[in-house]
Every structure is written in structure tokens, then in C-alpha cells.
Backbone as a ProteinNet text record, in pm:
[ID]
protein_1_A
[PRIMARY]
XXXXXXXXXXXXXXXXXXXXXXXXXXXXXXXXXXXXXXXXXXXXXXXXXXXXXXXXXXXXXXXXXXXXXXXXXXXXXXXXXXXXXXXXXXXXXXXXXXXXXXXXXXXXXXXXXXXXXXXXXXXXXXXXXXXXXXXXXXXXXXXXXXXXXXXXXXXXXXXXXXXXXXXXXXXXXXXXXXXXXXXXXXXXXXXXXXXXXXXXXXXXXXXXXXXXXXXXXXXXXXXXXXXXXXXXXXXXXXXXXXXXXXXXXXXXXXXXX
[TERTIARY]
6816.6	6810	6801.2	6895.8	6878.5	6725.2	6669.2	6542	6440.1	6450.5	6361	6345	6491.3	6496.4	6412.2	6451	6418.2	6269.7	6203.8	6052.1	5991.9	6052.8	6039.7	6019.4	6116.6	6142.8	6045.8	6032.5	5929.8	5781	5740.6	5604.7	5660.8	5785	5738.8	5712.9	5762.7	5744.8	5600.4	5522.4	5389.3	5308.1	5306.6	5192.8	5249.3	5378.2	5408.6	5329.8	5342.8	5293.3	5156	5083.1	4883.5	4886.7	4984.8	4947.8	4921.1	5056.7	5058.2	4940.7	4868.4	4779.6	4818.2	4878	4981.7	4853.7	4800.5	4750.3	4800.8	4721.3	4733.3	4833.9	4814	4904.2	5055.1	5043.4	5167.3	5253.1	5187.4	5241.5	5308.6	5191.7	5249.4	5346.4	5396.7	5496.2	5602.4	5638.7	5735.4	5791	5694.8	5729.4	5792.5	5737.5	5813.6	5946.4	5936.8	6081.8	6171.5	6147.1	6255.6	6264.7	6203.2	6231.3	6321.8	6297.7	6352	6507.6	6512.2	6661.5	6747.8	6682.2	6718.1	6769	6692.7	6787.1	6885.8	6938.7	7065.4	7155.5	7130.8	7210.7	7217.2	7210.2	7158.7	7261.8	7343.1	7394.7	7363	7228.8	7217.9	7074.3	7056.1	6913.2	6767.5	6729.6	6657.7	6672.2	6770.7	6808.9	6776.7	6747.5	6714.6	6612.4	6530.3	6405	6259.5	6323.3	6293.1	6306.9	6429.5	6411.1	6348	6333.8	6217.4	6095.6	6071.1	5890.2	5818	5928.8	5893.7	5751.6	5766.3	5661.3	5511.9	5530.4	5414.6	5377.3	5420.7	5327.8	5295.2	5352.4	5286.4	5158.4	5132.8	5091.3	4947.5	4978.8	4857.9	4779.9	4859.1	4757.6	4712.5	4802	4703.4	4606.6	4526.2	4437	4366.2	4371.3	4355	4330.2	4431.7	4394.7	4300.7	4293.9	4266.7	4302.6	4438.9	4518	4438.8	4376.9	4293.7	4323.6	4317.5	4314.5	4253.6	4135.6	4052.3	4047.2	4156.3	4244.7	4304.6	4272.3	4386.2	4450.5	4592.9	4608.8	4606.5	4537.3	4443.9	4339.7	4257.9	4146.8	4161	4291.2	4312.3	4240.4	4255.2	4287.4	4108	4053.3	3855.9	3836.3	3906.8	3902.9	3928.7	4023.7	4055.9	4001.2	3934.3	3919.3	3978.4	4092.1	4152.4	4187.7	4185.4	4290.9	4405.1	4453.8	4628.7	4711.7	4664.5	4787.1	4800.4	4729.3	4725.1	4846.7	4890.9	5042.5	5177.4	5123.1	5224	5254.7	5154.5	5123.4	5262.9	5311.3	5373.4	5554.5	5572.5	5679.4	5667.6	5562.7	5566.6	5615.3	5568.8	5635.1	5745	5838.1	5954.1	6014.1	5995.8	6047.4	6045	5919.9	5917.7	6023.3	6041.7	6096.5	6284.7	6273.5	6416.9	6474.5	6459	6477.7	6591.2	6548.7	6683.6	6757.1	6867.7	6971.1	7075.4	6983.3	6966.7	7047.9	7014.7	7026.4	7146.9	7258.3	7364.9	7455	7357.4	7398.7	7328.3	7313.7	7309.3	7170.7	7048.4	6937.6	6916.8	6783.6	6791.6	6819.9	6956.1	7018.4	7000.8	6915.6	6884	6987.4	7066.5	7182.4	7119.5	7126.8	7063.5	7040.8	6960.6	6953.6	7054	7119	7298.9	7379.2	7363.7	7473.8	7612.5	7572.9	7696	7756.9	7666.1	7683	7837.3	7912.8	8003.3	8123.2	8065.5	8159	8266.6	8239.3	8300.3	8381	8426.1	8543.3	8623.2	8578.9	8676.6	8732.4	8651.4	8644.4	8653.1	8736.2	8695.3	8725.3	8609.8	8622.8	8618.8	8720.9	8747.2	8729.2	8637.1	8611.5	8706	8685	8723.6	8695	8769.4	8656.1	8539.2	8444.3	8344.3	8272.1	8341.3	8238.1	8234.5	8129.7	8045.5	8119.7	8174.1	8195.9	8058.8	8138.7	8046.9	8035.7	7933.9	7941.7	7828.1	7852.9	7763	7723	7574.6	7547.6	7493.8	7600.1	7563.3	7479.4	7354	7248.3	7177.6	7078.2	7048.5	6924	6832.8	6702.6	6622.1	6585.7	6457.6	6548.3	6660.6	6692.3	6790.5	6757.6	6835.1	6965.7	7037.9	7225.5	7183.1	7143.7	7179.8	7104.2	6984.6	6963.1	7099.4	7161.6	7277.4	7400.3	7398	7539.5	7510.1	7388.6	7326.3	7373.1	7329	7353	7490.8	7579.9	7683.8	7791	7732.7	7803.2	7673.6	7685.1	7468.3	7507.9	7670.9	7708.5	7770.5	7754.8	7776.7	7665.8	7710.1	7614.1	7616.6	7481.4	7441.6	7398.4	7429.7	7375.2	7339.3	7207	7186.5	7151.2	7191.3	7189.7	7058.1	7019.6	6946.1	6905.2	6877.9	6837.5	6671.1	6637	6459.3	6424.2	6295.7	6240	6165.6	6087.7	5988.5	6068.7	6191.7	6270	6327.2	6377.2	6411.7	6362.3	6187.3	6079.7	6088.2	6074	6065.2	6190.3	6280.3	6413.9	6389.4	6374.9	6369.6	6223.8	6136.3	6017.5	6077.2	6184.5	6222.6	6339.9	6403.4	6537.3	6532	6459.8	6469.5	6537	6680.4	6776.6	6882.6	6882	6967.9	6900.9	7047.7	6987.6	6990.9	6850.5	6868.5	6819.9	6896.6	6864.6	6863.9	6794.1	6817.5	6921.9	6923.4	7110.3	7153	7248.5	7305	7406.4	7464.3	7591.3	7699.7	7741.9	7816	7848.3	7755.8	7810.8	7811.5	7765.6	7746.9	7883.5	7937	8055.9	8091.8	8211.3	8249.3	8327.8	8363.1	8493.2	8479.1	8368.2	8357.2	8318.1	8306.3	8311	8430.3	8389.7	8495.1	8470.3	8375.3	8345.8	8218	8235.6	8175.2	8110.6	7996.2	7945.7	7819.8	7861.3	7873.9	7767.2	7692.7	7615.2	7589	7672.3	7692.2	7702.9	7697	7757.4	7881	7926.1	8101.4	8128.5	8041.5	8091.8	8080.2	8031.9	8065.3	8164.2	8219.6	8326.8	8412.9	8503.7	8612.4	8566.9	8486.1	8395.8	8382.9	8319.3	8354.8	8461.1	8558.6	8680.1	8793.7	8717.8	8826.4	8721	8648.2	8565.2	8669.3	8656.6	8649.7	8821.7	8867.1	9027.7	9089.4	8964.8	8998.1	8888.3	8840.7	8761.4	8746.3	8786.8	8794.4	8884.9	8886	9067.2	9155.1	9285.7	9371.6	9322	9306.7	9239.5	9128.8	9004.5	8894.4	8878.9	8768.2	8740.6	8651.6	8647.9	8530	8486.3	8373.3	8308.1	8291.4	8238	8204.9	8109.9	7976.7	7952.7	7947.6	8044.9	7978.3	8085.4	8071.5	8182.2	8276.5	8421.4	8542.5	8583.9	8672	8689.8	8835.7	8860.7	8917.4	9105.1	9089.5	9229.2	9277.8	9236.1	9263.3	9262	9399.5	9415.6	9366.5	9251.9	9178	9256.3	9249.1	9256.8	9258.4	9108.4	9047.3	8909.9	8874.6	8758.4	8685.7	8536.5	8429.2	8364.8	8382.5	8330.7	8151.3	8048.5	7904.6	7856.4	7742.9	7702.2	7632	7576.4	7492.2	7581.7	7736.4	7869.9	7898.9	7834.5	7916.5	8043.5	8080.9	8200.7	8178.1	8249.4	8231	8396.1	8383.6	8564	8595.9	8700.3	8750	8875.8	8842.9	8953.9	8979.1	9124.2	9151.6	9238.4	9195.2	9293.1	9369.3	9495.2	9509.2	9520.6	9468.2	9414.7	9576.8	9583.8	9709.2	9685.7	9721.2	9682.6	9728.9	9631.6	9663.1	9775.8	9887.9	10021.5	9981.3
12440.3	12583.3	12667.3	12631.5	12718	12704.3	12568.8	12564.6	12647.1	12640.3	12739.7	12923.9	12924.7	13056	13072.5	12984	13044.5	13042.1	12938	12959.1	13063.5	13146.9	13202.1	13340.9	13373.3	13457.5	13478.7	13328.6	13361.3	13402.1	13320.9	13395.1	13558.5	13616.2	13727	13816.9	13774	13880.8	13827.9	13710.5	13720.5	13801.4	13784.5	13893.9	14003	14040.6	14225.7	14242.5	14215.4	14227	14240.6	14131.6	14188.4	14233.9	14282	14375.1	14549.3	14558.3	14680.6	14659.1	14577.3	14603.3	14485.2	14477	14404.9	14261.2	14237	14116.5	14024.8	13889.5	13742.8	13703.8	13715.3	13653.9	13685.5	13832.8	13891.4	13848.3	13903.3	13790.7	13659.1	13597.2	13416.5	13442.9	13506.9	13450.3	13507.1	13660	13677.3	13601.5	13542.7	13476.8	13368.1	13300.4	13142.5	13160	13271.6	13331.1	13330.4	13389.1	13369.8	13263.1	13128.2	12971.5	12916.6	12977.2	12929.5	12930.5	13104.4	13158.4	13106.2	13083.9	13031.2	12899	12829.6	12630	12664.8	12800.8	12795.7	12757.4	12790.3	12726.8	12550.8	12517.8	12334.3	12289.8	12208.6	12113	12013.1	11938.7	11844.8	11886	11787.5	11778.9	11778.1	11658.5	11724.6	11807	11875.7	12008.2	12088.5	12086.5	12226.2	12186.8	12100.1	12079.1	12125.9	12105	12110.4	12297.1	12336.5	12502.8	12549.6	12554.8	12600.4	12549	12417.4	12406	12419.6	12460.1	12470.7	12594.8	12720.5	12762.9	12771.6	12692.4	12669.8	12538.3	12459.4	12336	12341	12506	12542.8	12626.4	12664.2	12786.3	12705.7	12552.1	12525	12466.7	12341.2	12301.4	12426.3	12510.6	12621	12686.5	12655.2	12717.4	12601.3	12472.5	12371.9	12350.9	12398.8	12373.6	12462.6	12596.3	12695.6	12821.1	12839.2	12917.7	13039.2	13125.7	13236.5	13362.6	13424.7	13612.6	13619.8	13601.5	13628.1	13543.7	13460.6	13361.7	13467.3	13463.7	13552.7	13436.6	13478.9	13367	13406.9	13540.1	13513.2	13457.6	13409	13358.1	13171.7	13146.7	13019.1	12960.7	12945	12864.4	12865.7	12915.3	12912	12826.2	12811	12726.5	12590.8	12601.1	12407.7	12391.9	12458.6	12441.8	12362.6	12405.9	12315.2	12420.6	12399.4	12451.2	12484.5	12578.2	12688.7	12546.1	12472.8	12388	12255.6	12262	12142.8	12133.8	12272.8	12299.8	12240.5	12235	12131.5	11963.6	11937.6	11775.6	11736	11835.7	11773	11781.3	11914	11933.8	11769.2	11735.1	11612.5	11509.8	11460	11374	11362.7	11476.6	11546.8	11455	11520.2	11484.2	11311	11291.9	11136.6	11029.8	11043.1	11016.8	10994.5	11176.5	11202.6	11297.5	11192	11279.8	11372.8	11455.3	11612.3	11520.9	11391.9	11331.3	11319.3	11296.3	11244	11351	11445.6	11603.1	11683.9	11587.1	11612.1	11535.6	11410	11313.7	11335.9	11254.5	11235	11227.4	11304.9	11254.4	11116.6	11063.9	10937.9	10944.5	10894.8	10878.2	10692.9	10705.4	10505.3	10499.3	10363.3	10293.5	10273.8	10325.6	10281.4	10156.4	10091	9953.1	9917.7	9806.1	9756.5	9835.7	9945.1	10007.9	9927.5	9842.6	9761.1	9605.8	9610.3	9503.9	9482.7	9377.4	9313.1	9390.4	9436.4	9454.3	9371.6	9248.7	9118.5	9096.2	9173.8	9180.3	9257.1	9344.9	9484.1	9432.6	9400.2	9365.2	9203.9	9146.8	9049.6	9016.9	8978.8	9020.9	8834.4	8789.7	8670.6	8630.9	8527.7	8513.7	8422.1	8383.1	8299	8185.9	8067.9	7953.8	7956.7	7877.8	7892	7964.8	8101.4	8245.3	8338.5	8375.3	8453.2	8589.6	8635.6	8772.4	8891.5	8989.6	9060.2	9165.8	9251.2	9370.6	9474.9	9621.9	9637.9	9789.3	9808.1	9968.7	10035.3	10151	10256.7	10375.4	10359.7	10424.1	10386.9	10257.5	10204.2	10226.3	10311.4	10393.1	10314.2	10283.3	10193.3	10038.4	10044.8	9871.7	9869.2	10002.7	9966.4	9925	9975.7	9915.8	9773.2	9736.2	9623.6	9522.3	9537.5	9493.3	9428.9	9539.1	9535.6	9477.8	9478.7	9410.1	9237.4	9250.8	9080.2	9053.5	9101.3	9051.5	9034.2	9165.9	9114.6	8997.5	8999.1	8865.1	8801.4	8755	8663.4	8553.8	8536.6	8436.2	8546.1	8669.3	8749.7	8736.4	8761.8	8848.7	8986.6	9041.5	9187.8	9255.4	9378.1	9417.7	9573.7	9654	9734.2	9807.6	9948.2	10079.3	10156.8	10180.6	10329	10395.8	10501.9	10570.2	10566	10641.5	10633.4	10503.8	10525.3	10396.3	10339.5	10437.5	10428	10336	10419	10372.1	10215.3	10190.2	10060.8	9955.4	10036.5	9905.5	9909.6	9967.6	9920.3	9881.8	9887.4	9832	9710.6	9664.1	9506.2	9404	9457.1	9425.8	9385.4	9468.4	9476.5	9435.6	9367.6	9280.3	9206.1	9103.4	9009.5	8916.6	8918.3	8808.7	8877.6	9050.1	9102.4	9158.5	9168.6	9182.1	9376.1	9408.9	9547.7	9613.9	9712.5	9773.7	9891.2	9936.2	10098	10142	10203.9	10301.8	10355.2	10444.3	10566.1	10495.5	10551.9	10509.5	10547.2	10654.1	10691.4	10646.4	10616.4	10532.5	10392.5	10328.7	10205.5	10123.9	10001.1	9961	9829.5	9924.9	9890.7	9788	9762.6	9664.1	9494.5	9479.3	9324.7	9345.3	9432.8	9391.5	9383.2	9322	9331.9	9425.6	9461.5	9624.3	9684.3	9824.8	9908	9963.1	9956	10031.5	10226	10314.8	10426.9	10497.9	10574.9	10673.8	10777	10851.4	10981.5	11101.6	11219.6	11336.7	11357.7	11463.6	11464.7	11550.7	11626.1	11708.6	11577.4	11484	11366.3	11247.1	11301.2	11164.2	11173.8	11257.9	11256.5	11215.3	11256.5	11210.9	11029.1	10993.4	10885	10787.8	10836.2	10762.8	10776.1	10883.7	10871.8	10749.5	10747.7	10579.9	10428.7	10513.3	10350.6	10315.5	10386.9	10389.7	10365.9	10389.9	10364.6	10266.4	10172.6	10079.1	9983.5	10009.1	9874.4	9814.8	9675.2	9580	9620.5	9580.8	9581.9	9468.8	9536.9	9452.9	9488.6	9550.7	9573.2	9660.7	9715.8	9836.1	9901.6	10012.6	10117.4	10191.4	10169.5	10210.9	10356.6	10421	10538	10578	10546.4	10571.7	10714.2	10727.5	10899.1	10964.3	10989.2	11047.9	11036	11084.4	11072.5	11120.6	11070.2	11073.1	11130.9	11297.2	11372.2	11354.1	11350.9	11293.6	11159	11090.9	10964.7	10912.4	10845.2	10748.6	10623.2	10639.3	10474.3	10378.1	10298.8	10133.1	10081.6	10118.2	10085	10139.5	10158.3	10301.3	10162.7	10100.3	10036.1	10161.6	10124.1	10195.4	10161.9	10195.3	10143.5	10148	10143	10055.3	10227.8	10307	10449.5	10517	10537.1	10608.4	10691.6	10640.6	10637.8	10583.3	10608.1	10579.2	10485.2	10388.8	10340.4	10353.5	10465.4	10473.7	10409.2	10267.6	10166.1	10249.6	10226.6	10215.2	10130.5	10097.8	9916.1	10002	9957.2	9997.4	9876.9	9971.8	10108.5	10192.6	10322.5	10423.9	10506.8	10482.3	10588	10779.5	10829.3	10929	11063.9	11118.8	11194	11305.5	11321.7	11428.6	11535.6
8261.3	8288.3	8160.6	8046.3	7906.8	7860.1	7870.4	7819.8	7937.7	8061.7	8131.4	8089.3	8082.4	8072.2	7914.8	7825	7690.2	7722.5	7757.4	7784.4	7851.4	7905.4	8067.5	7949	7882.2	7776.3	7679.5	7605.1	7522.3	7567.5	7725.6	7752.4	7828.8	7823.3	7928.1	7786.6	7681.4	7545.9	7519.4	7495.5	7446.6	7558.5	7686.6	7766.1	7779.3	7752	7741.3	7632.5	7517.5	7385.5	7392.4	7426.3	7450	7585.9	7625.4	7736.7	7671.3	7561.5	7503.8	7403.1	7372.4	7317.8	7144.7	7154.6	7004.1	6977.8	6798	6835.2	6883.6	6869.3	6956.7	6843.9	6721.7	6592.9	6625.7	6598.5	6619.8	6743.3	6872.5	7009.9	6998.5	6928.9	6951.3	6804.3	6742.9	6641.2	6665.3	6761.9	6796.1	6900.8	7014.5	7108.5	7095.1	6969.2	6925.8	6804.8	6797.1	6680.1	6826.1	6975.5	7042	7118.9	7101.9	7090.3	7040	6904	6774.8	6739.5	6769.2	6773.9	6909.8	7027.7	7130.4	7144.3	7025.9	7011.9	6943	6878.6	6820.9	6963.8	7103	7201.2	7217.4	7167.9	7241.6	7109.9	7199.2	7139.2	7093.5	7093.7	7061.6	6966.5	6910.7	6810.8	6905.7	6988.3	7115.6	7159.6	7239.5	7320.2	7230.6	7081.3	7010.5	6997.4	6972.3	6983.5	7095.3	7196.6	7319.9	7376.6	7300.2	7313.3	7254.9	7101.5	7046.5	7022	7110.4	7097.2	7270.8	7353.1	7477.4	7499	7385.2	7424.3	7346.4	7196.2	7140.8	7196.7	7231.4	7327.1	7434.4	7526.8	7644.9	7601.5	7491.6	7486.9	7416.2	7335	7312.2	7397.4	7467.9	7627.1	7724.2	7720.7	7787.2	7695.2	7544.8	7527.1	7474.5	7552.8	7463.1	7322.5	7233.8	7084.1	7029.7	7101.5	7038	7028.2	6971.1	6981.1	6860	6883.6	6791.5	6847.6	6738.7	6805.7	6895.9	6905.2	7037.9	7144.6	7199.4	7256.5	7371.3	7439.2	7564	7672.8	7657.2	7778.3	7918.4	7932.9	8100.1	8106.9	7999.9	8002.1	7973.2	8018.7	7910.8	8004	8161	8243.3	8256.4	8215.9	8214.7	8129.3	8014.9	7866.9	7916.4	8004.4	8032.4	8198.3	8269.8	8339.5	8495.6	8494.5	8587.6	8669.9	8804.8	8911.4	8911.1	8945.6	8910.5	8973.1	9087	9145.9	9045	8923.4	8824.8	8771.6	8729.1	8661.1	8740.3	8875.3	8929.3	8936.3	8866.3	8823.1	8747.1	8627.3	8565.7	8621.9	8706.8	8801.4	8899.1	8960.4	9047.8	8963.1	8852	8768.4	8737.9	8731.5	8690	8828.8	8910.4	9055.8	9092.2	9078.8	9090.3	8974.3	8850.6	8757.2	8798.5	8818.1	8823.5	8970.6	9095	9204.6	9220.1	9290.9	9377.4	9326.4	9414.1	9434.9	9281.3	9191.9	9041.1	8939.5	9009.5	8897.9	8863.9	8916.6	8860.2	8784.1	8769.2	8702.3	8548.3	8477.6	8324	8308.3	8238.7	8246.4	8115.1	8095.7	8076.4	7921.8	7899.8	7818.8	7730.3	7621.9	7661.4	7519.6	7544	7466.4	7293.8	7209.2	7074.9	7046.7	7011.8	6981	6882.1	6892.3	6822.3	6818.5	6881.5	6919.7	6950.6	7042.9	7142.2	7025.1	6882	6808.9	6821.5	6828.4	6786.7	6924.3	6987.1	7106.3	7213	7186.9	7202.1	7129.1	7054.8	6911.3	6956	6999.3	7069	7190.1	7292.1	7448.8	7470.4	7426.3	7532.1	7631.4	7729.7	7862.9	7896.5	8001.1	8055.5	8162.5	8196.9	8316.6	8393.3	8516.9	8587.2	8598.7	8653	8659.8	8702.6	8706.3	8802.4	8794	8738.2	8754.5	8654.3	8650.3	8549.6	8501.2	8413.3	8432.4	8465.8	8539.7	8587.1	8538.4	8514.5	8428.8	8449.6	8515.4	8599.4	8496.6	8477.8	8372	8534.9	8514.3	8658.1	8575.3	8638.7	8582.9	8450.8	8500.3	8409.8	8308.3	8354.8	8325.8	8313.5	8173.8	8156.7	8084.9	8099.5	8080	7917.2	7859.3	7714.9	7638.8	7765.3	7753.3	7841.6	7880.8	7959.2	7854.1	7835.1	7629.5	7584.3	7517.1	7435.1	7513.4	7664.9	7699.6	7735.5	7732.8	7703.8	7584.2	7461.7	7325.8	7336.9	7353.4	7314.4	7430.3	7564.6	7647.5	7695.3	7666.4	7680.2	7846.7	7846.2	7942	8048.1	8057.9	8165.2	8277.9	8398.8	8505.1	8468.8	8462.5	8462.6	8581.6	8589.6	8760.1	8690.1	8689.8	8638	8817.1	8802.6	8950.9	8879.5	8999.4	8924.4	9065.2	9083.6	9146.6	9192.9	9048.2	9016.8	9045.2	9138.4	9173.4	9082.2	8974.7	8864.2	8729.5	8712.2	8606.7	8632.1	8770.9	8848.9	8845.2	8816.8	8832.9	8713.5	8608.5	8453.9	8393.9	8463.7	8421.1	8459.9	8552.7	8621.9	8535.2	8467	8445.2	8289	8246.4	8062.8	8092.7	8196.3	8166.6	8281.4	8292.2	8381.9	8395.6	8306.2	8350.6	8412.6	8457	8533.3	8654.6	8740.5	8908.4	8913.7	8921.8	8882.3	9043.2	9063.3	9207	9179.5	9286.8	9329	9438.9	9373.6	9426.8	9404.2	9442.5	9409.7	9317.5	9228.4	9135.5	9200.1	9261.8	9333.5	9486.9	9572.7	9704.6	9675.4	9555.5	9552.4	9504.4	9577.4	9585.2	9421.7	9329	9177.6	9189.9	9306.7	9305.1	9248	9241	9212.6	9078.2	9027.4	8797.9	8823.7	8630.7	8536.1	8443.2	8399.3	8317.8	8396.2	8362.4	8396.7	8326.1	8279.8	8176.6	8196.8	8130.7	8140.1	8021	8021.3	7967.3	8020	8083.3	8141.6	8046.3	8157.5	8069.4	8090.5	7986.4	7972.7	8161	8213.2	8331.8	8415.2	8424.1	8563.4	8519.4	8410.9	8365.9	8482	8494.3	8574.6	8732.3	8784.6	8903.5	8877.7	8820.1	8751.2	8724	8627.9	8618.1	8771.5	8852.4	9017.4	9047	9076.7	9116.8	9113.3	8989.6	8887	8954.3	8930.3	8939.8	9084.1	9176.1	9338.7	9392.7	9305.7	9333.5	9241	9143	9031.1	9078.8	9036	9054.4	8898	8905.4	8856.8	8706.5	8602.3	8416.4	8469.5	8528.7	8507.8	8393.4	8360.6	8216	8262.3	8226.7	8232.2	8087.4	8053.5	7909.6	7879.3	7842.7	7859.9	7658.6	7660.5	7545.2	7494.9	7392.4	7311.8	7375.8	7521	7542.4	7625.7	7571	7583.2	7752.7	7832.7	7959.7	7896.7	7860.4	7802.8	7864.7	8021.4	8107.7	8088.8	7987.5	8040.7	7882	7887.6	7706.1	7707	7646	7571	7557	7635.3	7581	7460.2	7399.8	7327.9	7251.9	7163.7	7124.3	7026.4	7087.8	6992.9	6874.4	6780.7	6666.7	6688.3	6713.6	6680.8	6538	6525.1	6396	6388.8	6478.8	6441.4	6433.6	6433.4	6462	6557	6690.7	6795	6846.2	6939.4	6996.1	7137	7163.8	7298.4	7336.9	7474.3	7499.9	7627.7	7571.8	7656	7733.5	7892.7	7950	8051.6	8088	8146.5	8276.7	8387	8483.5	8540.8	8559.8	8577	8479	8482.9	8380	8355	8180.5	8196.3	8167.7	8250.7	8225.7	8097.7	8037.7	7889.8	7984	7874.3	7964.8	7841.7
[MASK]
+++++++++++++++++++++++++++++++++++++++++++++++++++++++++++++++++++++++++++++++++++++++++++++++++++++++++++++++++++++++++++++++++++++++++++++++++++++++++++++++++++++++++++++++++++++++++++++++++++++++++++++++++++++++++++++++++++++++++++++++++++++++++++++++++

């Protein structure tokens, strides 16, 4: 929503502007100065990225790469020739990718490569006779933590969730020694791991750690990379190799007083 609005912003100031008559120069540099000043909101390095180039990379596919004074963007859509309902191509993708259901969960957040190095130092996780430990990434995207929880237990079962059917199929295609499904993370039943592994945002932790805590067994773990599940005292905190954080907790969860 911060990045809509800032876009929404920067084009309603470039067509007021050659509406009053103001050049095309002048227009497009005040318009992307309030991009610019606008990623001072975003917490993250993408998220500021993404605010201030939201309206010079709209502004050049709509003149395909010819952004000139004598450039009007009522005339763009003659320049590329496409149909007004084209602009919805990339909203459908949006949708297909990352459905309604999806959108209050974490968008695709992928695990850094060795991130998870030497996590078997921190965690070790013990199986049973007979059986495999189990270790399940809820919301797995395109396969990149489940990568890294191979490396670091290569003799685990992996079970990767996802929602997206698109992401599901390329998760299953880029980690074919885990059983990867589609599913909700949330109705889908936690009780048979032994860890839980987590790349969420900080607003669905607690949504989250009530899960884990009324469906895990008694020594299970729940991961949580980057960020901290703020109610609840760590187990255990993996240091990563990019200086992240992986925050261990073992239920039953003791809670922060």
C-alpha cells in the first residue's frame, strides 16, 4: 500500500504539472523527487528501492524508452500500442503468483544461500528409531530454505507448504528430495515435526507461535529467521554467516514477563 500510494502520487503530480502547462523535464523530475523522498518510508533496502523507482519504470514502459519533452503521457499508449486492458496483465500475474488467501502472510521472502551453515551446531535435532526427523518450511516459495535445511540435516525428511500453485511447482521441480505441497500454512496440521521452520513477517509471528504451541508436541522447535517472536524467550538464537539471526524456540514456549 505505501508503494501504491507513493506511485499514485508521483503520477497525480506529473499530469497536474503538463496539465498546467509545466515542461515534460520539469514534470518527470519533480514526480520522481516524490519517489525518492517517499523510500525515506521503507524499511528495508528493496522496500526503498521499489518506492522510489516505482514511477520512473512506469513512466518508461509507458513511453517505451522514450521519455522526451515532446513525450506526453496521453499519447504514450499510441507509442506502445497496446490495449488499456494490457495494464492488467501484470495485476493477473500478481494474483496468480501470490493469491487473495496469501496476502496477509509474508511475501516471498527466499532463505540466503548458507545462511542455515552450521545450524546442526546450534540445533541438534534427534530422531527416533526407525525414523527420520521431520522438519517442515511453512511457506516455502521457490525451494531456498529447504536448500539450506538439506545441507544442514541431509538425513532429515523435508515437507515444504505453499499456497501458490506456480511457486509449489517450482519448489518441487528445485528440491526434489522433499515432499512439497500446496496448502495453506495455517489450516495445515504441525503436529508430526520436530522443527518448524519460519520466514515470516514480524505481524504473523504471534499468529504463528499460537500454532506452533497448540499443535507441536512437547521438545519440538519452531525457527523464525530475522525475526524475533517478541512474547516469547529463545531457546536458542543461530548466528548466520550474512548476520542474521535464526530465533530458536522449544516447546513448551516460555513466555517474555
Amino acid at each position: 500500500m505505501p508503494a501504491l500510494l507513493a506511485w499514485g502520487a508521483a503520477w497525480l503530480v506529473f499530469s497536474a504539472l503538463r496539465q498546467l502547462g509545466a515542461a515534460a523535464g520539469l514534470a518527470l523530475m519533480l514526480a520522481t523527487l516524490i519517489g525518492a523522498v517517499s523510500s525515506l518510508w521503507g524499511n528495508t533496502t528493496w522496500r526503498r528501492i521499489l518506492l522510489a523507482a516505482g514511477f520512473p519504470v512506469s513512466m518508461l514502459l509507458t513511453t517505451f524508452m522514450q521519455v522526451a519533452p515532446h513525450v506526453d503521457v496521453h499519447r504514450a499508449h499510441s507509442t506502445l500500442n497496446l490495449p488499456a486492458w494490457a495494464w492488467l496483465l501484470p495485476l493477473g500475474l500478481l494474483l496468480l503468483l501470490y493469491p487473495l488467501k496469501s496476502w496477509r502472510d509474508a511475501p516471498m521472502f527466499p532463505t540466503p544461500r548458507g545462511a542455515l551453515d552450521g545450524l546442526n551446531a546450534t540445533l541438534a535435532l534427534t530422531s527416533k528409531p526407525h525414523q527420520a526427523i521431520q522438519i517442515l518450511d511453512a511457506g516455502c516459495g521457490l525451494g531456498d530454505a529447504l536448500r539450506e535445511l538439506h545441507r544442514a540435516y541431509p538425513q532429515a525428511q523435508l515437507t515444504g507448504l505453499e499456497w501458490s500453485w506456480p511457486l509449489r511447482w517450482v519448489c518441487g521441480w528445485r528440491v526434489p528430495y522433499a515432499k512439497v505441497k500446496r496448502a495453506d500454512i495455517w489450516t495445515a496440521n504441525w503436529s508430526g515435526f520436530d522443527f518448524v521452520y519460519l520466514f515470516q513477517r514480524p505481524e504473523s509471528l504471534a499468529r504463528a507461535t499460537d500454532k506452533a504451541s497448540r499443535e507441536l508436541r512437547a521438545g519440538a522447535w519452531l525457527g523464525s529467521l530475522e525475526f524475533e517472536a517478541t512474547g516469547l524467550v529463545p531457546d536458542a538464537v543461530h548466528a548466520c554467516v550474512d548476520g542474521r539471526r535464526l530465533w530458536l524456540y522449544q516447546v513448551p514456549f516460555t513466555l517474555r514477563r
